[in-house]
C-alpha positions as CSV (number, residue, x, y, z in Angstrom):
1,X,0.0,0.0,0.0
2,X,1.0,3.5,-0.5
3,X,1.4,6.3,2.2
4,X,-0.9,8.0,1.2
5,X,-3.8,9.5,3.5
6,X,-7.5,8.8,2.5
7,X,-10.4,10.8,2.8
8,X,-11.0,14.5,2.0
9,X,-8.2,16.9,1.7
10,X,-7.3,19.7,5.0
11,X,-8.9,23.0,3.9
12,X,-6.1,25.9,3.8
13,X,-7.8,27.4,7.0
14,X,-7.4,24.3,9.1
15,X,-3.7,23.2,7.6
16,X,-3.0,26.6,8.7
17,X,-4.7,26.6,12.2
18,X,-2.5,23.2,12.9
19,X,0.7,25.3,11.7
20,X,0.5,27.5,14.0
21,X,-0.2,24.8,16.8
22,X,2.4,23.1,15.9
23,X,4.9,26.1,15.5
24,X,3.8,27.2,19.5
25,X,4.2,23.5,20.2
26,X,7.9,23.3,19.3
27,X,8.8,26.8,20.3
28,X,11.6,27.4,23.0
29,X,10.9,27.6,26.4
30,X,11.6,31.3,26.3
31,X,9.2,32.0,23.6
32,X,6.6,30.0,24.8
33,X,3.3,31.5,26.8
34,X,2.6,31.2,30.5
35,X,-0.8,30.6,31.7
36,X,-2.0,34.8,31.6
37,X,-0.5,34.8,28.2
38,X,-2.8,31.7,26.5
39,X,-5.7,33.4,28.3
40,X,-5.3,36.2,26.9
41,X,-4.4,34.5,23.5
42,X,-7.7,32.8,23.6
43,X,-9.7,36.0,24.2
44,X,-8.1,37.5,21.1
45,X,-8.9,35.3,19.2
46,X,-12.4,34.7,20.4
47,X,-13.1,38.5,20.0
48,X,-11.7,38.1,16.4
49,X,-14.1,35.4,15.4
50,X,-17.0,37.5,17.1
51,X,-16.1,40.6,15.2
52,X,-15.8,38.8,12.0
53,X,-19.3,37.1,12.2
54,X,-20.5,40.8,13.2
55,X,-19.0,42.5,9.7
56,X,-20.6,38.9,7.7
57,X,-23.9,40.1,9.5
58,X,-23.9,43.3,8.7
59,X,-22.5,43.3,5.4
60,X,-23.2,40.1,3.4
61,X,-26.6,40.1,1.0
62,X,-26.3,36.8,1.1
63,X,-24.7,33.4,0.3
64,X,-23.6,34.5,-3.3
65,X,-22.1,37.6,-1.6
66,X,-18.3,36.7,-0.9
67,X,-16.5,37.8,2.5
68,X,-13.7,39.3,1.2
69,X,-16.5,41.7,0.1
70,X,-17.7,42.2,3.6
71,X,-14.6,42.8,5.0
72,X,-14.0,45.8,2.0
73,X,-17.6,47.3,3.2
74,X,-16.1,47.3,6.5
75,X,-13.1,49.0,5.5
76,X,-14.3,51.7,3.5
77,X,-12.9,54.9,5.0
78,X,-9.5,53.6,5.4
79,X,-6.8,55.7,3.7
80,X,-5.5,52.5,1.9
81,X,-8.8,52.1,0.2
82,X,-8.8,55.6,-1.2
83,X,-9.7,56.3,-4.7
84,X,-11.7,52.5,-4.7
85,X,-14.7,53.4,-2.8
86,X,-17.1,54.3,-5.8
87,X,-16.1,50.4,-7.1
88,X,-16.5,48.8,-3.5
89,X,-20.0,50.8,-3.6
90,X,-20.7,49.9,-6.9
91,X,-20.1,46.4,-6.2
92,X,-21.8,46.4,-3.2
93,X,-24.9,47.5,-4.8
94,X,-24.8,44.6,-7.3
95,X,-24.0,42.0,-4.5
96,X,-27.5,43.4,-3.0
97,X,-29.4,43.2,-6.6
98,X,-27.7,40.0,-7.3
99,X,-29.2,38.3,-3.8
100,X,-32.8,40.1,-4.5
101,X,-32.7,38.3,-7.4
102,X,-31.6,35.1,-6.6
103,X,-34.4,35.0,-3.8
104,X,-37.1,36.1,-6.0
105,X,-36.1,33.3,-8.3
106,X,-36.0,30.7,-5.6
107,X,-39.5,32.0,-4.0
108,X,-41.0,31.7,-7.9
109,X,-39.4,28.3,-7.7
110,X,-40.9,27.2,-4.6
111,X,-44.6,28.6,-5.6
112,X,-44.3,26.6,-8.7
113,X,-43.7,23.5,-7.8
114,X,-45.9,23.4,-4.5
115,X,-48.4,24.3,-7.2
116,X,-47.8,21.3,-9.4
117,X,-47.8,19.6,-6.3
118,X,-51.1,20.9,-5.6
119,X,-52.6,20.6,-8.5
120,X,-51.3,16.5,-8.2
121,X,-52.8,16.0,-5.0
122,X,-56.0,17.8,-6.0
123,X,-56.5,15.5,-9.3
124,X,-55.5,12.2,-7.3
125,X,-58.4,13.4,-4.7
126,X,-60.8,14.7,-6.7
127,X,-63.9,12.2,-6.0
128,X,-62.9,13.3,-1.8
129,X,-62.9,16.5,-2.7
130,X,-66.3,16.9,-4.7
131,X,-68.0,15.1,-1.3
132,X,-67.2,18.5,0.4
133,X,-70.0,20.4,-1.4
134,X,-72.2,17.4,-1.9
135,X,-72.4,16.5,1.3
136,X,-72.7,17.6,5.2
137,X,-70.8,15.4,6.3
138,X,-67.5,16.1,5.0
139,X,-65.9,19.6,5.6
140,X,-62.8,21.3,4.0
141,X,-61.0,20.2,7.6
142,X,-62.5,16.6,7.9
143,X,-61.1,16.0,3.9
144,X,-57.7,17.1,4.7
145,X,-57.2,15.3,7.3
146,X,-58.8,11.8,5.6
147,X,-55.7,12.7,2.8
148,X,-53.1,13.6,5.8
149,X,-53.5,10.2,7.4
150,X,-54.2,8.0,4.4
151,X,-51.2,10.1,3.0
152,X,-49.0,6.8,2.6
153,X,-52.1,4.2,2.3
154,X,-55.3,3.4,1.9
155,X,-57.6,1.1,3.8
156,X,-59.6,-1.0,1.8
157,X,-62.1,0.1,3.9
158,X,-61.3,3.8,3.5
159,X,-61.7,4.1,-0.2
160,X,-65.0,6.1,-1.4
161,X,-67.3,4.6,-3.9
162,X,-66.2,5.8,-7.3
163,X,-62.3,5.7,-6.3
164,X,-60.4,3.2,-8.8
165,X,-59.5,0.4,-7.3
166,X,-55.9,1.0,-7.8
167,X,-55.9,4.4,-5.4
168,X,-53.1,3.2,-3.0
169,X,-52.7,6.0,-1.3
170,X,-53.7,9.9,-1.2
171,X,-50.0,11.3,-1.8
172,X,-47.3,12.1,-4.1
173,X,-45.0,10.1,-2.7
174,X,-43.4,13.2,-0.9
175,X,-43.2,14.5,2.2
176,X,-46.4,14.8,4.3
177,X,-47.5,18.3,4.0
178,X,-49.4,19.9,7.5
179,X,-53.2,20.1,7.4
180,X,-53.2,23.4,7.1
181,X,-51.2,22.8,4.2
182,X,-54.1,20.7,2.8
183,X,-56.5,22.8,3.9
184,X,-54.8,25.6,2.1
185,X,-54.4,23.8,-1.2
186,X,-58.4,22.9,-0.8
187,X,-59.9,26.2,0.0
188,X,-57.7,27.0,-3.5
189,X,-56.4,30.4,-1.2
């Protein structure tokens, strides 16, 4: 067998978090921190990390938007970034238009397939459905909850006359959606 090591690659972040390690590890005794030292080591670091998720908070659109980006936004005002603000603002401003749109898409996305889904369930229940308005027995709630628990199967005995005979179950085959779900896709609102 080879030497070589198995599994997924070290990200650059972690290689470098275990070079430093290792390079306070193997430092002289002269160099190395005392007890107050590491304490106060730690609490750098953790106020890093906490500052760092504060600028990602305040100035990331989204998951498209990169860091590096962030970390610009926070800068802006510094002498060294004079002369590139009107870009970082530019950019900033398509970051923001870039996330609108990418959550507009994925909410357009969403509505249209729980509509297809809808309309699926709908068809497949349609001889339930028609019951609700042809009879007082069955109500908008008492129908979506006969299709929430017979979402997987069907009791022979649970099957309404006019049903094929080769109705299984109520579902999609997907997830289980809430009643009010049901109730929802029902009512048509």
């Amino acid at each position: 067998m080879t030497g070589r090591k198995r599994g997924r690659p070290k990200s650059p972040q972690t290689l470098e978090l275990e070079r430093i390690d290792k390079m306070l590890e193997e430092a002289p005794d002269s160099l190395k921190m005392n007890s107050e030292q590491r304490i106060q080591h730690e609490e750098w670091l953790a106020n890093l990390e906490s500052r760092r998720l504060e600028i990602l908070k305040e100035y990331k659109h989204g998951v498209t938007t990169p860091d590096e980006h962030a970390y610009l936004m926070d800068s802006l005002g510094h002498e060294m970034f004079q002369g590139y603000e009107q870009q970082i603002l530019a950019n900033d401003k398509r970051y923001a238009e870039d996330a609108k749109s990418y959550r507009r898409r994925g909410t357009a996305t969403t509505a249209e397939s729980s509509t297809t889904r809808k309309n699926q369930i709908i068809k497949k229940n349609k001889i339930l459905i028609d019951k609700i308005n042809n009879s007082q027995t069955y109500t908008v709630n008492s129908v979506a909850q006969q299709i929430h628990k017979q979402w997987d199967s069907i009791p022979a005995a649970g099957r309404h006359s006019g049903e094929p005979s080769g109705l299984s179950a109520r579902g999609d085959g997907g997830v289980r959606p809430a009643i009010s779900t049901l109730r929802r896709w029902l009512t048509g609102s």
